[in-house]
C-alpha positions, 0 to 999 in steps of 0.5 A: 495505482499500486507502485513504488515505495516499500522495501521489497523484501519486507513482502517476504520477511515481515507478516501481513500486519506490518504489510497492511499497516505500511500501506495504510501509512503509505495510502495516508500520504498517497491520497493526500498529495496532488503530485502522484505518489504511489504506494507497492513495493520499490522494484520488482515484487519478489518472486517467493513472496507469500500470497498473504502479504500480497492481499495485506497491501490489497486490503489496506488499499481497499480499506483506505478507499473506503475511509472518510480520509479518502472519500474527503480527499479524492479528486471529484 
């Protein structure tokens, strides 16, 4: 699930760098706990948010669910 702890409006003001890098962060801690944190921005997504950082927080996603860290960590 994609939900909850980035500042919404760093998906306007900063690049898609920093957007994959915070989700990568953030999927760091996501897929490693067992008490359901979740990784998205922290209220609604903003309206005027360019369609690049949206895809930033999908492909880090993606990556990260293809990464040993992950693959090592997810419930079988």
């Amino acid at each position: 699930m994609i939900v909850g702890n980035i500042e919404p409006a760093m998906f306007q003001y900063k690049d898609y760098d920093w957007i994959y890098d915070k989700t990568t962060e953030c999927m760091g801690i996501a897929g490693t706990v067992p008490h359901g944190y979740m990784v998205g921005p922290g209220c609604d997504m903003p309206v005027n948010t360019p369609a690049i950082n949206l895809g930033a927080m999908l492909h880090a996603t993606q990556a990260f669910a293809q990464s040993k860290k992950w693959q090592d960590a997810k419930p079988r």
